[in-house]
Phi, psi and omega in degrees: 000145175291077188290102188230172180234172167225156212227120190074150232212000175252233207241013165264352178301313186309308243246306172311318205292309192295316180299335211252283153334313177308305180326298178078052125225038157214155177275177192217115168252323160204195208210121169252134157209165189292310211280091175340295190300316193289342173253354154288316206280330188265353191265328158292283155006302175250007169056078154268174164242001144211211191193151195212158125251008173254113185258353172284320173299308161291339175310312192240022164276106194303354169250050206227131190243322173222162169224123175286129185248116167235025162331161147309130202307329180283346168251049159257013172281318192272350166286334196267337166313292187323278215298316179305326152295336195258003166087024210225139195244147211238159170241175198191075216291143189308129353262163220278256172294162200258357183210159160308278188334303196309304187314325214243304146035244214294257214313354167291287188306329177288265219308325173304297164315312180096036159266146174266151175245136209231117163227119222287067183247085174310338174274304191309324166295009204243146207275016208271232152026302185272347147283347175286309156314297178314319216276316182282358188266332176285306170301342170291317194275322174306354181261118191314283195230080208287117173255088173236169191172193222187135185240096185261103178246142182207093167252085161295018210319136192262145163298006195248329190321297187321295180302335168279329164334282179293321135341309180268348190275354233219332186071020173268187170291170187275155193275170200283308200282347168238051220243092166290299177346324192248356195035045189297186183147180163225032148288298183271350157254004163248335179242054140303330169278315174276354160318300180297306182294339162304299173306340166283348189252283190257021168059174188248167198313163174266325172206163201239157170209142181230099157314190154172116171267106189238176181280023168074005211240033188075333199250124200256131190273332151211195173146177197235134180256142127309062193258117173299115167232153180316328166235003193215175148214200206217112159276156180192111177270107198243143167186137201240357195262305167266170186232095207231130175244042142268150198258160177306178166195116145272132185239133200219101207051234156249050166242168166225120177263119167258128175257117138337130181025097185304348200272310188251304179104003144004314190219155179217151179216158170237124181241156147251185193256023165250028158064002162293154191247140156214155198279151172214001087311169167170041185240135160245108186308154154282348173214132167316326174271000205286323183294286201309325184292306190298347179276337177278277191323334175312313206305305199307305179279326190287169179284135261244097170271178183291313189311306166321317183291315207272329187287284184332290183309310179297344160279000167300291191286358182272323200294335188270349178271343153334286188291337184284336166249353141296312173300257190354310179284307154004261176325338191259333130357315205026075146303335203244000000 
């Protein structure tokens, strides 16, 4: 068993915790939160065995092996340093850092500690994924010269608009996810998911591009990001404001892969153009994180092999490519 803590108090901190439990390999040993009461009520909840608003206590509890990070995008860099000097190994929630510099960072110091860095992009973890990836990757090499390419929606209406709304009518602060401060957004909080699956399938882009309709305040309430490939490119629609039941679409030759929620991967179908269909997903997990926990945990225990070195690094290196065309799309944005 995993002896792990946690870091934030709102329902995806739950929803690892319930996941994490499902596994039956890890332990829930505290619940750090800034806010006392928010971390007695989920650590009563979740049978922790203890609760902190003091985070040098979990830092410096020798029975503590990972810390879960669900904080505001914006401390999760300096938490997560903290916790990697403690020797710890951390998971850390989308998006993990806010620059490449943060990336080379944190992960500069794990490795110097001799620790794993984690970044909880749970659908990329899923086994949902790891049967969807082989099948698109087949049809790309069978084809001589696969024109293929991609439309990705990730349309989310946040339970926070409305208080954000009222908020800006009102001159208190903005709720976190619609935060510069916070690096809030709907870029860093959505399009972390279809990033990861672009870039794993088609590398990365030759140039990047971001609309972005934002609030005059840095933080963009939607838009369609561009990623330029030489014979093709990949739109991606994040907008956090609507609530959109369209589906992804990879196009591959005259096949089309419809993805059902881009987040989760949930339901996947192959159409062709003479409209046959046939479903090749259809699984709904009982928790979204149940693949990726068990996958972290493999990393931590088992025994540390070429297969092992080389599967790490490659989530390493899609997490820095990630991060790297997010700065960018930022930036084409002027965002930062």
């Amino acid at each position: 068993m995993l002896n792990y803590a946690t870091i934030g108090s709102s329902w995806i901190t739950e929803q690892m915790m319930n996941a994490a439990r499902l596994t039956q390999r890890y332990h829930l040993t505290a619940v750090y939160s800034r806010y006392l009461d928010s971390a007695k009520q989920l650590a009563q909840k979740h049978d922790a065995d203890y609760f902190t608003n003091e985070l040098n206590n979990i830092l410096y509890d020798p029975k503590i092996e990972v810390i879960y990070i669900a904080s505001p995008n914006s401390f999760h860099f300096q938490q997560a340093i903290q916790a990697v000097k403690a020797k710890k190994h951390v998971i850390i929630e989308k998006p993990m850092v806010t620059s490449s510099a943060q990336w080379h960072e944190l992960y500069s110091l794990a490795d110097e500690v001799g620790v794993y860095v984690f970044e909880a992009a749970m659908h990329y973890h899923s086994r949902n994924y790891s049967r969807l990836k082989p099948l698109i990757k087949h049809k790309m090499k069978e084809l001589d010269s696969p024109l293929y390419g991609a439309n990705f929606n990730m349309g989310q209406y946040s339970s926070r608009y409305e208080t954000y709304l009222e908020s800006k009518e009102k001159g208190w602060q903005v709720p976190n996810v619609f935060n510069a401060d916070f690096h809030g957004g709907s870029l860093m909080d959505l399009g972390v998911y279809p990033l990861y699956i672009a870039l794993d399938l088609f590398g990365l882009p030759e140039s990047v591009y971001y609309h972005a309709i934002d609030d005059g305040r840095q933080v963009d309430l939607f838009g369609t990001v561009i990623l330029k490939y030489a014979q093709t490119q990949v739109s991606i629609f994040l907008s956090k404001t609507v609530h959109s039941l369209m589906p992804s679409e990879i196009y591959i030759g005259q096949e089309t892969f419809i993805i059902n929620d881009i987040s989760r991967l949930t339901k996947v179908s192959l159409v062709n153009t003479e409209g046959k269909k046939a479903q090749i997903i259809d699984y709904l997990p009982a928790n979204p994180m149940f693949d990726e926990l068990l996958s972290f945990s493999d990393m931590i225990h088992e025994e540390k092999t070429i297969h092992q070195e080389i599967l790490y690094e490659n989530w390493r290196q899609l997490s820095l490519q990630v991060v790297q065309v997010l700065e960018l799309l930022r930036q084409s944005a002027k965002l930062l």
